[in-house]
KOLDRENNU-306946 format. One record per residue (C-alpha): z, x, y. Coordinates in steps of 0.1 Angstrom, whole numbers, padded with zeros to 4 digits, always signed. Layout:
N
ZXY;...
# end
This chain:
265
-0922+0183+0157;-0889+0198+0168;-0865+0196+0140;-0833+0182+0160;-0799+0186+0148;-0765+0185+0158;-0767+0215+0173;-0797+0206+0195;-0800+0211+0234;-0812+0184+0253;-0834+0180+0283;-0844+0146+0298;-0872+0138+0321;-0868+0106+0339;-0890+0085+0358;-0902+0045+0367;-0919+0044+0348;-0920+0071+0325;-0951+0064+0301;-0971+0087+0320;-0952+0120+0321;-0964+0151+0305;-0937+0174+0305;-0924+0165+0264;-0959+0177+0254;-0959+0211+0278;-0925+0224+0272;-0915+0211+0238;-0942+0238+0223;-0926+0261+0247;-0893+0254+0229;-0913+0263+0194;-0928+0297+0207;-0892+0309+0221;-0873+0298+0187;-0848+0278+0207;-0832+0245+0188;-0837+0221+0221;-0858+0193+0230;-0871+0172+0264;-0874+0137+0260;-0882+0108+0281;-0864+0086+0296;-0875+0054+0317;-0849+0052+0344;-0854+0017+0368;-0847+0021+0402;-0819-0004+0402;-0799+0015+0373;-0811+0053+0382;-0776+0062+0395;-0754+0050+0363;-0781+0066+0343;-0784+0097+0359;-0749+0103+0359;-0739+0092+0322;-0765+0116+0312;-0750+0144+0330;-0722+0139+0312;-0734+0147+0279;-0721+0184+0271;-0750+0194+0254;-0781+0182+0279;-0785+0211+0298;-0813+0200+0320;-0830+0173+0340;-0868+0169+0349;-0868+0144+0383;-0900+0121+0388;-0918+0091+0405;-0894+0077+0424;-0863+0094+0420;-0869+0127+0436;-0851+0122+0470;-0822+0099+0451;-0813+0126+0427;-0806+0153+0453;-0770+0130+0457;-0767+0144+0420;-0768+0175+0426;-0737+0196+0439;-0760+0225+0453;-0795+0224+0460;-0820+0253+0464;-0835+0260+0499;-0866+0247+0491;-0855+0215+0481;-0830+0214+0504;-0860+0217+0534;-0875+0187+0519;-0847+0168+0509;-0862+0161+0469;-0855+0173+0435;-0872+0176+0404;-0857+0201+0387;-0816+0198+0378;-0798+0223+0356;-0766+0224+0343;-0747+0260+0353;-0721+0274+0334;-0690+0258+0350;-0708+0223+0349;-0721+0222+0385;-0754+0209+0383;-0783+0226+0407;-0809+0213+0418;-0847+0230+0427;-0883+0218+0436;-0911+0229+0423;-0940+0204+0429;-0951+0223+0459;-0953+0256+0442;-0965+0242+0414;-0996+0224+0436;-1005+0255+0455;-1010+0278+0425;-1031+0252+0409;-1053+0251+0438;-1055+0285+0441;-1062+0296+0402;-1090+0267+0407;-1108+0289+0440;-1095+0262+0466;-1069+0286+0482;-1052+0265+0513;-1053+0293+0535;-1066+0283+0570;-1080+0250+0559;-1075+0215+0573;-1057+0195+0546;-1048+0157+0546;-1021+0145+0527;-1015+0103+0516;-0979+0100+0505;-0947+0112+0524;-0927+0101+0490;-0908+0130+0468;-0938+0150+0453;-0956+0147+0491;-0922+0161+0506;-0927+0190+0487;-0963+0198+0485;-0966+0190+0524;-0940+0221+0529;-0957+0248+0504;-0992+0239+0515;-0976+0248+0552;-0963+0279+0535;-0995+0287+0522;-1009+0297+0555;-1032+0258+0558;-1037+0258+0595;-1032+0219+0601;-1021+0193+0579;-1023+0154+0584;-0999+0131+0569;-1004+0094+0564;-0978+0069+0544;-0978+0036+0553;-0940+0035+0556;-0935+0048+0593;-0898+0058+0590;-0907+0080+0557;-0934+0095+0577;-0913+0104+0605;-0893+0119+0583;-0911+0142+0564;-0934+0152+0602;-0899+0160+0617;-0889+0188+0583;-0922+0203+0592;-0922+0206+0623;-0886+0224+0621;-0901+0249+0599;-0940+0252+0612;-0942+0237+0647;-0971+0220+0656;-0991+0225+0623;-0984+0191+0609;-0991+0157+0621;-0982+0118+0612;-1006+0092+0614;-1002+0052+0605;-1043+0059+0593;-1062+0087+0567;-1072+0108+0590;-1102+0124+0569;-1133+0130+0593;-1121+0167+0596;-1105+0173+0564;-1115+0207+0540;-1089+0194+0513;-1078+0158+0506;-1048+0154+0485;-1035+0120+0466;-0997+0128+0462;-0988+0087+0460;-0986+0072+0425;-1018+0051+0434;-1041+0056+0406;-1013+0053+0376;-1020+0020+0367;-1056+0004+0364;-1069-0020+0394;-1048+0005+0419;-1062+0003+0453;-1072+0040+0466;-1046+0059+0483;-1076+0067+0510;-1114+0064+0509;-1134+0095+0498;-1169+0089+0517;-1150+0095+0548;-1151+0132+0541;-1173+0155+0549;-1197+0172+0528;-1178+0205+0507;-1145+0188+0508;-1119+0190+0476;-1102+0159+0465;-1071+0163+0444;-1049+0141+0429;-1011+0147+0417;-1019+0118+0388;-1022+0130+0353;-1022+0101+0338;-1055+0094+0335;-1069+0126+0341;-1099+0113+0358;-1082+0086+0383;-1103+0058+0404;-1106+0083+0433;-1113+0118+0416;-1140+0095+0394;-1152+0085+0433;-1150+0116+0451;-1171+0132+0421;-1197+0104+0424;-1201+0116+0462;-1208+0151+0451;-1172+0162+0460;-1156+0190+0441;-1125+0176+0425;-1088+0192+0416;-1070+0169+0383;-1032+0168+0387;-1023+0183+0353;-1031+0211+0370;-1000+0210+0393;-0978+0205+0359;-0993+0234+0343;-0988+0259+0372;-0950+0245+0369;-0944+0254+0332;-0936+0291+0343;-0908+0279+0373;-0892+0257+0348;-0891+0286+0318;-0872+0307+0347;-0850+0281+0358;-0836+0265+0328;-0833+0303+0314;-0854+0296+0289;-0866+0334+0286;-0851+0359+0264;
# end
């Protein structure tokens, strides 16, 4: 356990809800190994009350960073007084730091952190078709590095049809004619099938799409990590699918964050 003092630095991860995040149990240890006197804790953050909290928080001299999740990621980036490329492209933050004159910056590193988890599992993106269910912050960003990985289409579906359009329109900005909305899963085709809505957090979830639609060889991954082995991955498995569990996408983030909140000597 951290031994917290007066002259501890805080980090805060916030989220609705927030029982699920992993990030205290990833970084803390970091904290250890490094010999630095901080700590990340959680903080549940309701939708209706994200703003005051958000901003009371950075006010606290000595919190020096901010982890962004489910659903704040796109509301946050109004916190943030400069935001890195990349999550200025998809409009979402998870990542906030506090610079040295007190501006805060924000960064995204879902997508990044997704890829290389795919990749240090053998499913590189590369020229494969990929659908994608959920346009919301963590889809933003993993629809724009899987693009950036070189996959050669990808199909979106989110049921909410002005968040699709959204998200189809970044894209195609950056990768013309590689990505596509649709109001359906469109999975017939699909090498790599990718959960990135929060369906599968709580138990009696519907599933974000239905697995025996895909062909034979197809990868299902899910961005849950709370349960490891969600409704769909526990499906897709049945159906002799290989699966892709979303701690993985944390994991492959512990690095980003060490360089971003400076954490490295």
């Amino acid at each position: 356990m951290p031994d917290i003092g007066g002259s501890t630095r805080l980090y805060a991860v916030l989220g609705d809800p927030v029982a699920q995040v992993r990030a205290p149990g990833l970084l803390n240890p970091v904290f250890a190994r490094l010999g630095l006197d901080a700590v990340l804790f959680p903080v549940h953050a309701p939708a209706d009350r994200f703003g005051a909290i958000i901003s009371g928080l950075q006010l606290i001299s000595n919190l020096d960073g901010l982890l962004i999740t489910v659903p704040h990621k796109f509301d946050a980036c109004r916190y943030a007084d400069e935001l890195s490329p990349a999550a200025a492209l998809v409009g979402s933050t998870n990542a906030m730091r506090r610079e040295p004159d007190g501006r805060w910056y924000g960064d995204n590193f879902d997508g990044a952190g997704f890829v290389a988890g795919l990749r240090s599992a053998g499913h590189d993106p590369r020229g494969k078709r990929v659908f994608l269910a959920g346009a919301g912050g963590a889809g933003t960003a993993i629809a724009a590095a899987l693009l950036g990985a070189g996959a050669a289409h990808l199909s979106v579906f989110d049921p909410d049809p002005d968040r699709l359009s959204a998200l189809t329109d970044r894209l195609d900005r950056s990768a013309p004619g590689r990505a596509t909305g649709s109001g359906a899963p469109r999975l017939h085709d699909a090498d790599v099938a990718v959960n990135a809505t929060p369906l599968g957090l709580n138990p009696g979830d519907p599933l974000p799409f239905a697995p025996h639609r895909l062909p034979a060889g197809a990868v299902v991954a899910d961005i849950v990590m709370r349960p490891r082995e969600t409704e769909l991955l526990r499906k897709a498995a049945s159906l002799g699918l290989s699966v892709h569990h979303g701690i993985h996408m944390l994991d492959h983030q512990v690095a980003l964050y060490r360089r971003f909140f400076r954490l490295d000597p």
